[in-house]
C-alpha positions as CSV (number, residue, x, y, z in Angstrom):
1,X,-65.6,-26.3,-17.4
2,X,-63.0,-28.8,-16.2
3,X,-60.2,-26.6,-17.6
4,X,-61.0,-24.2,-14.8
5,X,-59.3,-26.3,-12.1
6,X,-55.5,-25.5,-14.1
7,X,-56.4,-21.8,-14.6
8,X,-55.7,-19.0,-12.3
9,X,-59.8,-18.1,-10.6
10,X,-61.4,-15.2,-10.9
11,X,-60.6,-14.1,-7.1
12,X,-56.7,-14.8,-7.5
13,X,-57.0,-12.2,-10.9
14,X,-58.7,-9.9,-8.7
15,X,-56.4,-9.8,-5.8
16,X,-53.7,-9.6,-8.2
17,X,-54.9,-6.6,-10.0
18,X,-55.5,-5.0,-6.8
19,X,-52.0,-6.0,-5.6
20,X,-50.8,-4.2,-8.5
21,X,-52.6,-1.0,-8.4
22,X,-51.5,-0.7,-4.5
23,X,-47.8,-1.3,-5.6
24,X,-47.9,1.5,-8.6
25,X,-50.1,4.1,-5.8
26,X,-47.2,3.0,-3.0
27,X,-44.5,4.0,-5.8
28,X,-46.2,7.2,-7.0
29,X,-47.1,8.4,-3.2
30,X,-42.7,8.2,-2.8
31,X,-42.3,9.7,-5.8
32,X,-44.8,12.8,-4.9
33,X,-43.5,13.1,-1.8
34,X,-40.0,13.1,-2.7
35,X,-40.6,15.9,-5.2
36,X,-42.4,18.2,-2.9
37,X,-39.5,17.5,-0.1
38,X,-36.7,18.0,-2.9
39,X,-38.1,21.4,-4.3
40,X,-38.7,22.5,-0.2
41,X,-35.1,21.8,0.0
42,X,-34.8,23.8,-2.7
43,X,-36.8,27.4,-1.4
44,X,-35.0,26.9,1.9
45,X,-31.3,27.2,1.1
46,X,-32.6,29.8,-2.1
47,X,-31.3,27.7,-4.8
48,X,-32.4,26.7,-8.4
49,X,-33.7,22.8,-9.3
50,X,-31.2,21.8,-12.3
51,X,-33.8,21.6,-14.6
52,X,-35.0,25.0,-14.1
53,X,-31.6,26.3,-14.2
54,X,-31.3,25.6,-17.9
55,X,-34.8,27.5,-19.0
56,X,-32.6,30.5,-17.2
57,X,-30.2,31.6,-19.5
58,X,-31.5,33.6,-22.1
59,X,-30.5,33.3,-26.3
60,X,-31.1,37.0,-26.9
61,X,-28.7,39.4,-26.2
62,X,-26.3,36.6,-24.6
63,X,-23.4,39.5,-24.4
64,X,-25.2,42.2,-22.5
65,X,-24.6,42.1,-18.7
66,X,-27.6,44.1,-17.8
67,X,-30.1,42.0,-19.4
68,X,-29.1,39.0,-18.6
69,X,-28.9,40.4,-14.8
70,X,-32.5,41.3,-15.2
71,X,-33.6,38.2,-16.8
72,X,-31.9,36.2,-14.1
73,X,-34.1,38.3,-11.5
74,X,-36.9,38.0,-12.9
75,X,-36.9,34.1,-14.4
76,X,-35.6,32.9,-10.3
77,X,-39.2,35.3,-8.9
78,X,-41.4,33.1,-11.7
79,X,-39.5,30.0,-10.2
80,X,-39.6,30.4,-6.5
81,X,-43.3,31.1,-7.3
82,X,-43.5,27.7,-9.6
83,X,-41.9,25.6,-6.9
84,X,-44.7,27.0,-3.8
85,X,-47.1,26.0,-6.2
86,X,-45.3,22.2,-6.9
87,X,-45.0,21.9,-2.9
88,X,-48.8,23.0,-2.5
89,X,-49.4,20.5,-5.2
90,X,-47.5,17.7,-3.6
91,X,-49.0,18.2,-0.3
92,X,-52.5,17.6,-1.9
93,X,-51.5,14.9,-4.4
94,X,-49.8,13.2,-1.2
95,X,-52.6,13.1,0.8
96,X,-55.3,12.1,-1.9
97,X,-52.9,9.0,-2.3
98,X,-53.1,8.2,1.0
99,X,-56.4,7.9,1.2
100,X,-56.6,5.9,-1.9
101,X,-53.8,3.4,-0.3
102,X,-55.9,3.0,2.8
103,X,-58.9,2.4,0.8
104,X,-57.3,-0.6,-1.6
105,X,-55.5,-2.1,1.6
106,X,-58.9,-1.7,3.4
107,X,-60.9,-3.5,0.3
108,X,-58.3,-5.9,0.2
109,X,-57.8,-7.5,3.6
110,X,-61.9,-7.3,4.6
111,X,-62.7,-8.9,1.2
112,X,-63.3,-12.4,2.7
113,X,-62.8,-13.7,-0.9
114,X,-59.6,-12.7,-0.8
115,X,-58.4,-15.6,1.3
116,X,-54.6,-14.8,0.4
117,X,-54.2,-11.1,0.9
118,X,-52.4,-11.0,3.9
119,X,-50.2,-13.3,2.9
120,X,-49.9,-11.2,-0.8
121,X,-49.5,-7.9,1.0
122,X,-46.1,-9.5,2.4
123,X,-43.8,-9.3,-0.5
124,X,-45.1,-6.2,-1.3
125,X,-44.1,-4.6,1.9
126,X,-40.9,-5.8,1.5
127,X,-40.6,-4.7,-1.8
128,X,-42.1,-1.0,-0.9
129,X,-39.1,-0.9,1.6
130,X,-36.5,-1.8,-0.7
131,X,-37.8,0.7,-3.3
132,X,-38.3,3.6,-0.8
133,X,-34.9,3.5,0.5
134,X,-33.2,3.4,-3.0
135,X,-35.4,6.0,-4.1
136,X,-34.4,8.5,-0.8
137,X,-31.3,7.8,-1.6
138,X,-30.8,8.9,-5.2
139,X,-33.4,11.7,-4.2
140,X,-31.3,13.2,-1.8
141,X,-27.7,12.5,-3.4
142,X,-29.6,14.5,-6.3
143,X,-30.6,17.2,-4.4
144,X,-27.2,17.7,-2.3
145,X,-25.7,17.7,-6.0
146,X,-27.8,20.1,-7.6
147,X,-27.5,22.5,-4.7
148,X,-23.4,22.4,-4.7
149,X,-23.7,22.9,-8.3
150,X,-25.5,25.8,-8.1
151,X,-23.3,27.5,-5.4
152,X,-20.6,26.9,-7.5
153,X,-22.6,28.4,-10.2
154,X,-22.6,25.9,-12.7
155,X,-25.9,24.6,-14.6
156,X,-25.7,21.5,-16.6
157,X,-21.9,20.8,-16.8
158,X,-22.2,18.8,-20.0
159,X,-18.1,18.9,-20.2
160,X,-17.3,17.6,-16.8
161,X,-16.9,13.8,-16.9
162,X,-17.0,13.5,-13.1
163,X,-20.3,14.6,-13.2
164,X,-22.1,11.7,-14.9
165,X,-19.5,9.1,-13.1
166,X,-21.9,10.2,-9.9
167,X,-24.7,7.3,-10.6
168,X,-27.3,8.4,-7.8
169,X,-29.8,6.6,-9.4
170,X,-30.0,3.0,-7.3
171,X,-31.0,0.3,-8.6
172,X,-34.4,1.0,-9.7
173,X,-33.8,3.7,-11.7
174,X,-32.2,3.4,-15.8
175,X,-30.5,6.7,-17.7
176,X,-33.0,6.7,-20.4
177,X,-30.4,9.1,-22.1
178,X,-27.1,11.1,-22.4
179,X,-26.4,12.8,-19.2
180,X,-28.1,12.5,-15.5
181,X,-32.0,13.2,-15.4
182,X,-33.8,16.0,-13.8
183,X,-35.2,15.5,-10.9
184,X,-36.9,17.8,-8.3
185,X,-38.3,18.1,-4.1
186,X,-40.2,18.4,-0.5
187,X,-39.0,18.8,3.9
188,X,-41.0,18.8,6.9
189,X,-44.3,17.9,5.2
190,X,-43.1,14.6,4.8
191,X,-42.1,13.6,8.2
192,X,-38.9,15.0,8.0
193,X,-36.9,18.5,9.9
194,X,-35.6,21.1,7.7
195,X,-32.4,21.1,9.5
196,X,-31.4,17.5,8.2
197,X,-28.6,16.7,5.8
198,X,-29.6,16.6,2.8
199,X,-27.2,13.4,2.2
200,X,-28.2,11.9,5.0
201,X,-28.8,8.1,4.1
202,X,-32.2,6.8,5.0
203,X,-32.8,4.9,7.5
204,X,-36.8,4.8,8.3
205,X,-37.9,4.7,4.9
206,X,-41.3,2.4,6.0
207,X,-42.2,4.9,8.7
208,X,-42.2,7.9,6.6
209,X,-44.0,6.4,3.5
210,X,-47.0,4.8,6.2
211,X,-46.6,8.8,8.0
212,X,-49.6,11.6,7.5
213,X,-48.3,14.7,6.0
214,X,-48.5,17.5,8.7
């Protein structure tokens, strides 16, 4: 068993698994969050997400006015209804998170085996910072986008090089394939008023990922 002294223990596997699992909840809670404040965003100024926009123009009957009039009515009712449900579903998704999070930190700092995890939950902080502020950032710079796009009328502008010179996507982020990628929403629930800008740059990223949803 001498090998054991050159090999990472048991406990240091553990409290880096556990490390781990906090960092990928900490990045999915943003994420969740985001999306919910994004498609708020959304229902308040009575616009269209992107990808939504492109499921809204019909292939039958492309050159009659009246039906496409009708379809548009009736696809944006289906959507508005879609994105109550994906703010609904944020706000539970968010909180069950939460309480995971707390749990995990909970385990890991009273676990008096874990003689490191103050000092491990560090970095991580740091990290979480860095990651939520790029992640508001491209968020919101998406969502200000979209919603111009829209009141210009325009869905996916696949001809318009300015478009994909816009790289919203911070540093964390990688265009996975031709053109930008669809993102979605969520407002107040999130810590935030729904009279902000929606380019507003971030500037308390920490206190709203630690912040209960109201």
């Amino acid at each position: 068993m001498e090998f054991l002294g050159n090999s990472p223990s048991t406990i240091d596997l553990s409290l880096n698994e556990k490390i781990n699992k906090l960092e990928r909840l900490e990045k999915k809670l943003v994420r969740t969050r985001l999306h919910g404040h994004s498609l708020t965003k959304h229902l308040q100024s009575n616009t269209i997400p992107m990808g939504l926009q492109v499921m809204n123009e019909p292939d039958i009957f492309v050159d009659n006015p009246k039906f496409k009039e009708g379809f548009s009515f009736i696809s944006n009712n289906c959507f508005r209804h879609w994105m109550v449900l994906g703010v609904e579903t944020a706000l539970e998704e968010v909180q069950k998170l939460m309480k995971e999070i707390t749990e995990l930190k909970k385990d890991i700092i009273e676990n008096k085996a874990l003689v490191n995890a103050k000092e491990a939950l560090g970095p991580l902080d740091r990290s979480m910072e860095d990651f939520d502020t790029n992640t508001q950032m491209f968020k919101l710079n998406k969502l200000a986008r979209d919603i111009s796009l829209y009141d210009k009328k325009q869905t996916y502008p696949y001809l318009l090089e300015d478009y994909y010179k816009q790289d919203t996507r911070g540093k964390y982020s990688t265009r996975g394939r031709s053109g930008p990628r669809r993102y979605t929403t969520f407002s107040e629930s999130s810590g935030t008023s729904g009279g902000e800008s929606d380019t507003e740059q971030p500037s308390t990223s920490k206190a709203l990922r630690d912040q209960d949803i109201q």
